[in-house]
C-alpha positions as CSV (number, residue, x, y, z in Angstrom):
1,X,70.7,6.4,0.6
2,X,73.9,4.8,1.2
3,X,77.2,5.6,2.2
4,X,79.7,5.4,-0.2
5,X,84.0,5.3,-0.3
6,X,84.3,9.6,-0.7
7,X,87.8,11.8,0.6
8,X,85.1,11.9,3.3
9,X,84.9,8.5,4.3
10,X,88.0,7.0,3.3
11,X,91.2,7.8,5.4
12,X,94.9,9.1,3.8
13,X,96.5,5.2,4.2
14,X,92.9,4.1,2.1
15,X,91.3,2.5,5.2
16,X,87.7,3.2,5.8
17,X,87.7,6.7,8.1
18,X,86.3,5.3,11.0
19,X,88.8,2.5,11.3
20,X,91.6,5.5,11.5
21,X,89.8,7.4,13.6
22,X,89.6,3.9,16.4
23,X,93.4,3.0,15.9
24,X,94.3,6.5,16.3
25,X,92.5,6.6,19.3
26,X,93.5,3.4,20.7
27,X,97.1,4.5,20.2
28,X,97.1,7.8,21.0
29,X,97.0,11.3,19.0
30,X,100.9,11.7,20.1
31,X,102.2,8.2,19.2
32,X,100.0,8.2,15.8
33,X,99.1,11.6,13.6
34,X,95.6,11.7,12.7
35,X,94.3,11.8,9.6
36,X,94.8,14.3,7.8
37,X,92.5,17.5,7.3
38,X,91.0,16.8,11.1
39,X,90.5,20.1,12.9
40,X,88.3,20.9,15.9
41,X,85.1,22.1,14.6
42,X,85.1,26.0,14.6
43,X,88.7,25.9,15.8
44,X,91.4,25.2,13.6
45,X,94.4,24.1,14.0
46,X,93.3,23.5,17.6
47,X,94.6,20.0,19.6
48,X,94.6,16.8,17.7
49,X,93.3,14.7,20.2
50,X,89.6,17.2,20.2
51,X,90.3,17.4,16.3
52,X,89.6,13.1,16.4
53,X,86.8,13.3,19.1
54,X,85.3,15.7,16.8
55,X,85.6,13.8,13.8
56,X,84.3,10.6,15.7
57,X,81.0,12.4,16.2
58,X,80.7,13.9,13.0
59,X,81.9,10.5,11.3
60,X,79.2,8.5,13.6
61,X,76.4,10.6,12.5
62,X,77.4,10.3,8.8
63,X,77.4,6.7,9.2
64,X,74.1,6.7,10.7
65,X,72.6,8.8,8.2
66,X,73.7,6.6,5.3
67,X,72.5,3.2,7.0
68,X,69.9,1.4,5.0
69,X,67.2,-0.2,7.0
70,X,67.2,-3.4,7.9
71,X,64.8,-6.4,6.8
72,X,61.6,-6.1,9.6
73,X,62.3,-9.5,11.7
74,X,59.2,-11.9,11.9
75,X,57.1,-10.9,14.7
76,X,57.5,-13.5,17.9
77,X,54.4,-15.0,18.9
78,X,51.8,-13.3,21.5
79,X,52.4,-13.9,24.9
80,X,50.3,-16.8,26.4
81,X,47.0,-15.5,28.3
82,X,46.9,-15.6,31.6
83,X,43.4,-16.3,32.8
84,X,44.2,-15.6,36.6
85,X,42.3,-12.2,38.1
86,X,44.2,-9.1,38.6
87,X,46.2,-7.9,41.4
88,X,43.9,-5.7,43.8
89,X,45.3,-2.2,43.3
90,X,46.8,-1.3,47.1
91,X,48.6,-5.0,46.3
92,X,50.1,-4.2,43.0
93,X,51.1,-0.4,44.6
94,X,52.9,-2.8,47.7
95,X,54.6,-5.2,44.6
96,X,55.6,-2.0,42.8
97,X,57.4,-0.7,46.2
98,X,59.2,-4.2,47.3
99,X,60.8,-4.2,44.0
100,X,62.0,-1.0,44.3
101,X,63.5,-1.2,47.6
102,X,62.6,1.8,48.9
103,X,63.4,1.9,52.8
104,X,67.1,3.7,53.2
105,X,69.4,2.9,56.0
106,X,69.4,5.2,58.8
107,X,72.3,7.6,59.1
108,X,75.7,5.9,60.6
109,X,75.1,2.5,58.9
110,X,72.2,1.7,61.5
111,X,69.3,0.0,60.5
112,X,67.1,2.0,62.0
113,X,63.3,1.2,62.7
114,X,62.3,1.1,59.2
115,X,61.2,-2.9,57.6
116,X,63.9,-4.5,55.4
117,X,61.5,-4.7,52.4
118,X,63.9,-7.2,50.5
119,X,63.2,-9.3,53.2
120,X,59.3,-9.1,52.8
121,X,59.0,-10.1,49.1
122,X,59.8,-13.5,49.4
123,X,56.8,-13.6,51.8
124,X,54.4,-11.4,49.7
125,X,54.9,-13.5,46.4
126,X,54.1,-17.0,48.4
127,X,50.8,-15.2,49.4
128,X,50.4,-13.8,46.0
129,X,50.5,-17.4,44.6
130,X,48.2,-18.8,47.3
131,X,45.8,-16.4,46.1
132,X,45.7,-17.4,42.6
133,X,46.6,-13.5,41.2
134,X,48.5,-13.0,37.8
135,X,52.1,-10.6,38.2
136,X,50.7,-6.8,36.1
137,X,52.5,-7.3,33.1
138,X,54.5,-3.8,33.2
139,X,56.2,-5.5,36.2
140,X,57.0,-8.7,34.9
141,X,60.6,-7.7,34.0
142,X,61.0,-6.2,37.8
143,X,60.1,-9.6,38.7
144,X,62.5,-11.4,36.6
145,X,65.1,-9.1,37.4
146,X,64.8,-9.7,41.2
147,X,64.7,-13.7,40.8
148,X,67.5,-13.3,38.6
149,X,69.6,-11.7,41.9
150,X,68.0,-13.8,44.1
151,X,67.9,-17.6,43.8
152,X,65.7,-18.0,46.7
153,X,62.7,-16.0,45.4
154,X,62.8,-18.0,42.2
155,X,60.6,-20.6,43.0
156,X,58.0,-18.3,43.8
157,X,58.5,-15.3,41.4
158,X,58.6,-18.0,38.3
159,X,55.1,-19.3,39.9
160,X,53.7,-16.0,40.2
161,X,54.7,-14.2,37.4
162,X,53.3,-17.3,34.8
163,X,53.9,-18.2,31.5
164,X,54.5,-15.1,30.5
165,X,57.6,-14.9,32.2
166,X,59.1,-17.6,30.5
167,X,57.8,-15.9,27.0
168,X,59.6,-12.8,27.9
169,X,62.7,-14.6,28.9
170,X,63.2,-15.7,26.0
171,X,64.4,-12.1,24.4
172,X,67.0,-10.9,27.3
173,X,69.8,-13.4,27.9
174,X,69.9,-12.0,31.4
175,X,66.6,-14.3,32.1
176,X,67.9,-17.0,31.0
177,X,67.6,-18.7,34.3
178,X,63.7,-18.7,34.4
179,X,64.1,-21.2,30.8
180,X,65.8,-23.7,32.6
181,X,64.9,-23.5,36.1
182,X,64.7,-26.6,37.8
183,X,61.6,-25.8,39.7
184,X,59.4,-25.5,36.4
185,X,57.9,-22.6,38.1
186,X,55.7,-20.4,35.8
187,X,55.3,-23.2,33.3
188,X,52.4,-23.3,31.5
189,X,50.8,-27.1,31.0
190,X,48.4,-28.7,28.9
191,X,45.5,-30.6,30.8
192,X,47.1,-34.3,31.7
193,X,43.9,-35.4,30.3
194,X,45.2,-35.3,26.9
195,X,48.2,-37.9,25.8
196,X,49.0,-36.5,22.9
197,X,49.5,-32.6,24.0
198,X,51.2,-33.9,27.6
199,X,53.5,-35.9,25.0
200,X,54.4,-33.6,22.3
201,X,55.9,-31.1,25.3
202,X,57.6,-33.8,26.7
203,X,59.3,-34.5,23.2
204,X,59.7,-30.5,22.2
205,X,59.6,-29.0,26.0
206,X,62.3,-26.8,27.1
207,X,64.1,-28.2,30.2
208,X,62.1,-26.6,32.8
209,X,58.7,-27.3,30.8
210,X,59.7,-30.9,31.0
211,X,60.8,-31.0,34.8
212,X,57.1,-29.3,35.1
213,X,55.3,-31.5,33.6
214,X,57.0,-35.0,34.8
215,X,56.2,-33.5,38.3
216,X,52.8,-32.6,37.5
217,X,52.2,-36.2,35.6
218,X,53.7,-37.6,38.7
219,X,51.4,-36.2,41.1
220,X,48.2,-37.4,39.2
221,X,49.7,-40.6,37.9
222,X,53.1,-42.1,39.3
223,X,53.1,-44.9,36.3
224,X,52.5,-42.3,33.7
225,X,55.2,-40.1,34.7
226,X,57.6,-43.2,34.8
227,X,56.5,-44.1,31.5
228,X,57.3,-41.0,30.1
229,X,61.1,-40.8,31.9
230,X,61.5,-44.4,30.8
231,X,60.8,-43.6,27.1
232,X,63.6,-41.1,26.6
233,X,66.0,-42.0,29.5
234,X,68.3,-43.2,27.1
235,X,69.0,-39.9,25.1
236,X,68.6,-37.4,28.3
237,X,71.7,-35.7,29.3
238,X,73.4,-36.8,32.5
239,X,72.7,-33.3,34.4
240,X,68.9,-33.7,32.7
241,X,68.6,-37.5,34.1
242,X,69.5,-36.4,37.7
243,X,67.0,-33.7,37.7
244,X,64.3,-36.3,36.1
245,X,65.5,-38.9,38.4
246,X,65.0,-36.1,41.4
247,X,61.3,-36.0,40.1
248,X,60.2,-39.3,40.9
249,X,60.3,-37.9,44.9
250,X,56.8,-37.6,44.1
251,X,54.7,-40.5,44.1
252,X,57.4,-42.8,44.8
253,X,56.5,-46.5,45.4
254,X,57.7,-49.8,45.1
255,X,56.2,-49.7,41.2
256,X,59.3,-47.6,40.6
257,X,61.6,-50.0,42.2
258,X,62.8,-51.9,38.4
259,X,63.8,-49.0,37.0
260,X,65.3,-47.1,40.0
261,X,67.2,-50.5,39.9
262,X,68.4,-50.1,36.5
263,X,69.5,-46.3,37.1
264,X,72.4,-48.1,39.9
265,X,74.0,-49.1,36.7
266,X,74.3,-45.3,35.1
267,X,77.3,-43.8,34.2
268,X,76.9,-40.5,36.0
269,X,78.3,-41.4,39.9
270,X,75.3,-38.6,40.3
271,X,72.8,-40.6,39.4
272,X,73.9,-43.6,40.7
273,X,73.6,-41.9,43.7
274,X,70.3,-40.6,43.6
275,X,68.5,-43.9,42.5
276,X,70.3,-45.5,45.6
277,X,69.4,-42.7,48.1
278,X,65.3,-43.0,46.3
279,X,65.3,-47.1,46.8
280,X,66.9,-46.9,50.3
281,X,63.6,-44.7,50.9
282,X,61.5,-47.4,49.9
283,X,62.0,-50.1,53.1
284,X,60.6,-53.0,51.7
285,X,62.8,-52.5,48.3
286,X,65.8,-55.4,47.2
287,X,68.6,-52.2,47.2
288,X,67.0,-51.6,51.5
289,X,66.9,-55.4,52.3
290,X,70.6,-55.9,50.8
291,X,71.7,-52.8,52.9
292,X,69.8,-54.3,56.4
293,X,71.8,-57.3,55.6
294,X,75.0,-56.1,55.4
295,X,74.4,-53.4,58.4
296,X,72.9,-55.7,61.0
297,X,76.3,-58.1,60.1
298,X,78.4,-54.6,61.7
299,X,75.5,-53.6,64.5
300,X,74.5,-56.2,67.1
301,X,73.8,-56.9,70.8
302,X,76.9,-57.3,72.5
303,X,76.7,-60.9,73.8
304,X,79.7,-60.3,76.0
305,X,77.2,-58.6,78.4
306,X,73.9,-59.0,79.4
307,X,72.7,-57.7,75.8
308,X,72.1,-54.7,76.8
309,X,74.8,-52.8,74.7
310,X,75.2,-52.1,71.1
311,X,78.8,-53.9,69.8
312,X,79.8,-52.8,66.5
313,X,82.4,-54.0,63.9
314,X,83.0,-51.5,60.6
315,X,83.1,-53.2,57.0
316,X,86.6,-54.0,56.6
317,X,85.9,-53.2,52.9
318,X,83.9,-52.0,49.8
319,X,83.2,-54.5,47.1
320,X,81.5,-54.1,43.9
321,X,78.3,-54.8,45.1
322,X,78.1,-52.1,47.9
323,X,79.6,-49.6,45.3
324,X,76.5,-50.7,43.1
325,X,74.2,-49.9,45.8
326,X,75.3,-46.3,46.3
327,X,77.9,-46.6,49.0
328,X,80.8,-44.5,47.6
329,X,84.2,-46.3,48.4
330,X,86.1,-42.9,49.0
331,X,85.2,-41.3,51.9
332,X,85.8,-37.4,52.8
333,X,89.6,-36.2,53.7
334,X,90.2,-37.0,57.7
335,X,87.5,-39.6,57.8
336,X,88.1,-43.5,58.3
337,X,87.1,-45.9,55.4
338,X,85.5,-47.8,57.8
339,X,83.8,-45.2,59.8
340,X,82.7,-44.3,56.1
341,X,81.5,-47.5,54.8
342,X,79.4,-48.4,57.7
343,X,77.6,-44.8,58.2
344,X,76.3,-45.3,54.9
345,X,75.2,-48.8,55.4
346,X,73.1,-47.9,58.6
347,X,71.6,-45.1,56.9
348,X,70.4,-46.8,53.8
349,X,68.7,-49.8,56.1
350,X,65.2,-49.6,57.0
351,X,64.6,-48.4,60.6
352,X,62.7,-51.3,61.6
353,X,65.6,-53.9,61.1
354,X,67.0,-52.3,64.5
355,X,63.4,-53.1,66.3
356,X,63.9,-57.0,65.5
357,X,67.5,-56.8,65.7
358,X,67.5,-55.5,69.9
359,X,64.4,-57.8,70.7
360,X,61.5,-55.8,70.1
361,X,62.9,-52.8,71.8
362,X,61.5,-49.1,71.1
363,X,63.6,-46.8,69.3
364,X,64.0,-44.3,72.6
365,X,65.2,-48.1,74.3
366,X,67.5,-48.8,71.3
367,X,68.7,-45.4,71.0
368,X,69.9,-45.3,75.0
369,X,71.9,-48.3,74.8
370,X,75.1,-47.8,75.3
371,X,78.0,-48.3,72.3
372,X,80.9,-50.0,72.8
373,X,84.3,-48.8,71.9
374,X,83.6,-45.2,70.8
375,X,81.2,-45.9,68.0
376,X,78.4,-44.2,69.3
377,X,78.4,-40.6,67.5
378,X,78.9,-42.5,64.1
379,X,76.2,-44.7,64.7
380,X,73.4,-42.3,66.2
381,X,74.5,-39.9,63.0
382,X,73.4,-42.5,60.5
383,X,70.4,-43.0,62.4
384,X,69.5,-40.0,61.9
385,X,70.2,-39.8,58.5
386,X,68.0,-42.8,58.2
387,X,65.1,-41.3,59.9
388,X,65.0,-38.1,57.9
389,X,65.4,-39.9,54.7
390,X,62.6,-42.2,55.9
391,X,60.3,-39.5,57.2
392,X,60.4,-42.0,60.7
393,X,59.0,-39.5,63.2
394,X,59.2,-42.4,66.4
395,X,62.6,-42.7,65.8
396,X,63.0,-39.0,65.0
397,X,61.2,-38.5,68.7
398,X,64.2,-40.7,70.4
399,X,66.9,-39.0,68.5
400,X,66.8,-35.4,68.9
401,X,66.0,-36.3,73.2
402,X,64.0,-34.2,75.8
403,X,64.3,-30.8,74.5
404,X,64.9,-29.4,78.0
405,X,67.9,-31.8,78.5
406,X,71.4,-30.7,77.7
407,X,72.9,-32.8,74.2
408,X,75.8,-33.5,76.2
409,X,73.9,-35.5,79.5
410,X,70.9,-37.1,77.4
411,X,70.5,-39.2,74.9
412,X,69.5,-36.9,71.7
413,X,72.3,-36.1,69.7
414,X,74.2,-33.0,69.8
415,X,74.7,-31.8,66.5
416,X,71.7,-29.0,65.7
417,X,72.0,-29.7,62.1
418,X,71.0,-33.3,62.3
419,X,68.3,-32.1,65.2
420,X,66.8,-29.6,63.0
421,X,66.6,-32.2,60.5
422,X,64.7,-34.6,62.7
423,X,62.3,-32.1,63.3
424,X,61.0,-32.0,59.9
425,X,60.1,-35.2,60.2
426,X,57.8,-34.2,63.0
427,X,54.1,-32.5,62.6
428,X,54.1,-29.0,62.6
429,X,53.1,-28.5,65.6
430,X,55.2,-30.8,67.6
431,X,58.0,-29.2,66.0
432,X,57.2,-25.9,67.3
433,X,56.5,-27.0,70.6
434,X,60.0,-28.9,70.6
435,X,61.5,-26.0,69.7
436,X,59.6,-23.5,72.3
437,X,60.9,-25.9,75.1
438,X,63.9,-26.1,73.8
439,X,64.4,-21.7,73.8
440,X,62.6,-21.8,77.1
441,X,65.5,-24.0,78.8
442,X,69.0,-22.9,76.9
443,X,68.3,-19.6,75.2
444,X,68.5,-18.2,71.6
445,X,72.3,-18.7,71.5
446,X,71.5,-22.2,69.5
447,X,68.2,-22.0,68.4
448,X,68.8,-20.1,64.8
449,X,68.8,-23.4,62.7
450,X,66.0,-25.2,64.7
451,X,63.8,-21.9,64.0
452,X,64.2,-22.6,60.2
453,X,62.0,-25.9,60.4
454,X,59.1,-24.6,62.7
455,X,55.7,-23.6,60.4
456,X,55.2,-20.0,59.8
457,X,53.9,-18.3,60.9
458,X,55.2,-19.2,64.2
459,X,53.0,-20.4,67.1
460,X,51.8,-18.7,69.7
461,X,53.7,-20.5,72.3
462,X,57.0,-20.5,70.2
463,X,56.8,-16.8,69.9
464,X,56.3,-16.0,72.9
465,X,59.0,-18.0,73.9
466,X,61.4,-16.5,71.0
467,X,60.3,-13.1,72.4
468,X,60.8,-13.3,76.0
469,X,64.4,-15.0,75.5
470,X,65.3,-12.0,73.6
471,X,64.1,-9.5,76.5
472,X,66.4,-11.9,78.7
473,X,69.2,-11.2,76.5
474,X,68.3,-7.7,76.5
475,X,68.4,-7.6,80.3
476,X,71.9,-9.2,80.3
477,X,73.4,-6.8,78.3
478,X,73.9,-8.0,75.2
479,X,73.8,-5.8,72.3
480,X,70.8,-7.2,69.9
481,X,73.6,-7.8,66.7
482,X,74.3,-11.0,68.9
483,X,71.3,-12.6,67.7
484,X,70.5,-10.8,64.0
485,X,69.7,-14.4,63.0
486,X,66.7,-15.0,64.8
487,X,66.0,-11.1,64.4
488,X,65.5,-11.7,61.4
489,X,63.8,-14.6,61.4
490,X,61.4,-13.0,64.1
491,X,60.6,-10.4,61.7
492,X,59.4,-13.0,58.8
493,X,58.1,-15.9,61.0
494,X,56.2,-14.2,63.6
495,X,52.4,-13.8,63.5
496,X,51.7,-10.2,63.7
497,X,49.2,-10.4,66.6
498,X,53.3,-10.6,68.4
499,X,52.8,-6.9,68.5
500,X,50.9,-6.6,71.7
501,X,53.7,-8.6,73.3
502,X,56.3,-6.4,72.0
503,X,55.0,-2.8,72.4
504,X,56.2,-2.9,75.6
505,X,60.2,-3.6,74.9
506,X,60.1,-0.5,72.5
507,X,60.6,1.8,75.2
508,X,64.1,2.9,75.9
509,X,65.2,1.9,79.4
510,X,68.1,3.6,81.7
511,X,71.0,2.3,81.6
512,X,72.7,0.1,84.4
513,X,76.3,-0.3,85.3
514,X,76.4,-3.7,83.9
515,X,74.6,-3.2,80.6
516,X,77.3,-2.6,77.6
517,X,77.5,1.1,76.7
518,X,74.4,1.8,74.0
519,X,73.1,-1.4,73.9
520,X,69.5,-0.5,75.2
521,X,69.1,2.1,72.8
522,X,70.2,-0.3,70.1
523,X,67.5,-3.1,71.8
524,X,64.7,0.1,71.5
525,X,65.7,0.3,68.0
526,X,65.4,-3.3,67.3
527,X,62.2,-4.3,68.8
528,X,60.6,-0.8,67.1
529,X,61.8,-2.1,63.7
530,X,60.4,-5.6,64.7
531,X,56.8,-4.2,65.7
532,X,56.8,-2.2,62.5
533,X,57.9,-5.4,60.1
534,X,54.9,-7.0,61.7
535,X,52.5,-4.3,60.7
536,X,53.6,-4.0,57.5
537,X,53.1,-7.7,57.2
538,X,49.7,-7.7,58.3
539,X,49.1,-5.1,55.8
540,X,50.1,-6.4,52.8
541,X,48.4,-9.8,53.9
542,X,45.0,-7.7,54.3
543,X,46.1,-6.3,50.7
544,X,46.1,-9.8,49.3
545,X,43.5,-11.7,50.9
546,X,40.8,-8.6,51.1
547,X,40.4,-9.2,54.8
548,X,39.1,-6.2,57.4
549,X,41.6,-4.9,59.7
């Protein structure tokens, strides 16, 4: 059956109906008379503007009446398998109820004592992973709808939810994301045992199947990943050669070094920048040596004195050369060229030039010299940056200073970006005791980006010390919004056997005259909500792993 040009369907200027009926409604029943013989259905004469709604809807189920069928589209392929074992039932129940978000604020905007769940999942998919299970297939769109809101789950959410994710992507735009994420998360591989299939998808991958796969070839074999990059460097994409380039992070070595070489010459300032930031990793590399060369011509021993002082003269300009070598010769608005220029030769030199430069001294010895004429701050930052891009953790150690000692009267630096940095270049567990003495002598006030680095869950010491600092601030009066950060973080990092040592604060205590008005209710509240994250974490870990209680 098929619809056909009738009185019915064809309007009184000869226009198809339906194209009357949408301009009449666009413009208005009292601007534009409709067309002619509309009444209201069982009311004539009634208003012209119901007379066109009700033509709309007896027009719209005419033309669906008369609408042949279209041609069947060819069936898409079957999802890939997924061999991985099943979610363990109380586990998929807990998945179900993180992506639905469930807990409610309390009334009045307060958070109450109930567990931020959005803050949980990020946390039960890692575990997930770890445990090897495969995302229930009725939830896999749940799953892609949440990484698609948040960036930071999709990592993890892509990894758990497997190549089936990226096979159901495919049909909602909305997923996009998971088709060309960077991470290659969720990407199903061939075995790197066999050329020919690791070689077709580098040829035919998608973008994130390739990223995937260079990253995996890399971690096996550092020369066959290169070889692949090198074979189809020259047709990539700029955005796609900085993302390859990124790759070679893994399983970088001095074999690299000719072609990270030839990269300095790309045309993207990006990648350029990348190739120079991955040779200046590599100490004994030409791109490091040329860079010690032209820093230890600015940084020396001030002869004036005794030696022991550090006399520096900036680069009084940028040739071609350093521009080749990844020092960009326009630096930030409000900072010097010079300042500019010599940062970024001191942090692209190898660490060990300075050691042979001051006479064999340490890098705590080096780093306590003094600086003469106000150039300490810029020097000590690009030390820094040299250490973390290095992974150096002696010279990380002199750097970031007795934790106990304030920035301003030792000889770490002061900026807690650059010190939280440092510490990731420290074991885990020498981070977390850094950071534990560090809380013990100034407080929480400062501690919210050095928390970030420590291993979680966190210590024993450092969360004993994160949770007695907060009963101090508690006992001062402050109200516990003052430190939401490391709240937070409390409630994710901490290991749940914490509980013991917080049962205690949940009691509500009286008020004194010097506490702010509320404030230990609002403390009660706090440490209850904390105590019953940590529970729920434990649960859900006991969900996942099968342990007893």
């Amino acid at each position: 059956m098929t619809t056909t040009d009738t009185p019915e369907t064809t309007g009184t200027t000869g226009a198809p109906l339906w194209e009357e009926l949408v301009t009449t409604a666009l413009l208005g029943t009292d601007r534009r008379t409709p067309p002619a013989g509309l009444s209201p259905v069982g009311r004539p004469g009634g208003d012209p503007a119901t007379a066109l709604l009700d033509a709309a809807a007896l027009h719209t189920v005419r033309r669906r009446a008369g609408l042949l069928p279209a041609p069947a589209a060819e069936r898409p392929e079957p999802a890939p398998a997924d061999p991985r074992p099943p979610l363990p039932a109380a586990a998929r129940r807990r998945l179900e109820q993180l992506l639905a978000d469930r807990a409610a604020p309390s009334a009045g905007g307060r958070r109450g004592v109930a567990p931020d769940l959005t803050e949980l999942l990020p946390q039960w998919l890692t575990t997930a992973q770890e445990q090897g299970y495969r995302a229930p297939s009725a939830l896999l769109p749940a799953v892609l709808d949440a990484a698609r809101a948040r960036t930071d789950l999709r990592p993890h959410a892509l990894a758990f939810a497997g190549a089936r994710a990226l096979w159901l992507a495919r049909f909602n735009p909305e997923w996009r994301f998971a088709l060309r994420g960077a991470s290659g998360g969720g990407v199903a591989l061939p075995e790197l045992s066999e050329p020919e299939k690791v070689r077709a998808l580098w040829e035919e991958g998608l973008f994130a199947e390739r990223v995937a796969l260079l990253t995996a070839v890399r971690g096996q074999d550092p020369a066959g990943g290169l070889a692949l990059l090198t074979g189809s460097w020259g047709t990539e994409r700029a955005e796609d050669r900085l993302m390859f380039l990124d790759a070679l992070r893994t399983g970088l070595s001095r074999a690299d070094e000719p072609f990270l070489e030839t990269a300095l010459g790309d045309r993207s300032r990006n990648v350029r920048a990348t190739a120079a930031e991955l040779l200046a990793a590599l100490p004994e590399s030409a791109l490091a040596a040329r860079m010690a060369e032209r820093a230890v011509s600015c940084v020396a021993p001030d002869r004036e004195g005794d030696g022991a002082a550090i006399a520096v003269e900036a680069p009084h300009s940028c040739d071609a050369e350093m521009q080749r070598d990844g020092v960009a010769a326009t630096p930030p608005a409000g900072r010097g060229k010079r300042s500019w220029w010599l940062g970024q030769l001191v942090a692209a030199a190898p660490l060990a030039t300075w050691t042979h430069r001051f006479g064999g001294r340490s890098p705590e010895e080096i780093v306590a010299l003094p600086v003469a004429d106000g150039w300490r701050e810029e020097l000590h930052t690009a030390w820094c940056r040299a250490a973390v891009r290095q992974g150096d953790a002696p010279w990380s150690r002199a750097l970031l200073g007795p934790a106990g000692v304030p920035p301003e009267s030792g000889t770490g630096t002061p900026s807690l970006a650059a010190r939280a940095e440092l510490l990731a270049a420290l074991p885990g567990d020498e981070r977390a005791h850094w950071v534990a003495e560090f809380i013990a002598a100034h407080g929480l006030s400062e501690a919210f980006q050095l928390l970030g680095v420590c291993p979680v869950p966190w210590s024993r010491p450092l969360g004993h010390a994160v949770v007695d600092a907060l009963d101090m601030a508690r006992d001062a009066g402050s109200y516990p919004w003052s430190f939401s950060g490391v709240m937070g973080l409390a409630e994710r990092c901490l290991h749940p056997s914490a509980v013991d040592r917080l049962e205690p604060l949940t009691a509500a205590r009286a008020e004194s005259e010097d506490t702010s008005p509320g404030a230990d209710g609002y403390w009660s509240e706090a440490f209850q909500r904390l105590v019953s994250t940590l529970r729920l974490r434990d649960a859900m870990h006991r969900e996942l792993t099968g342990t007893a209680p």
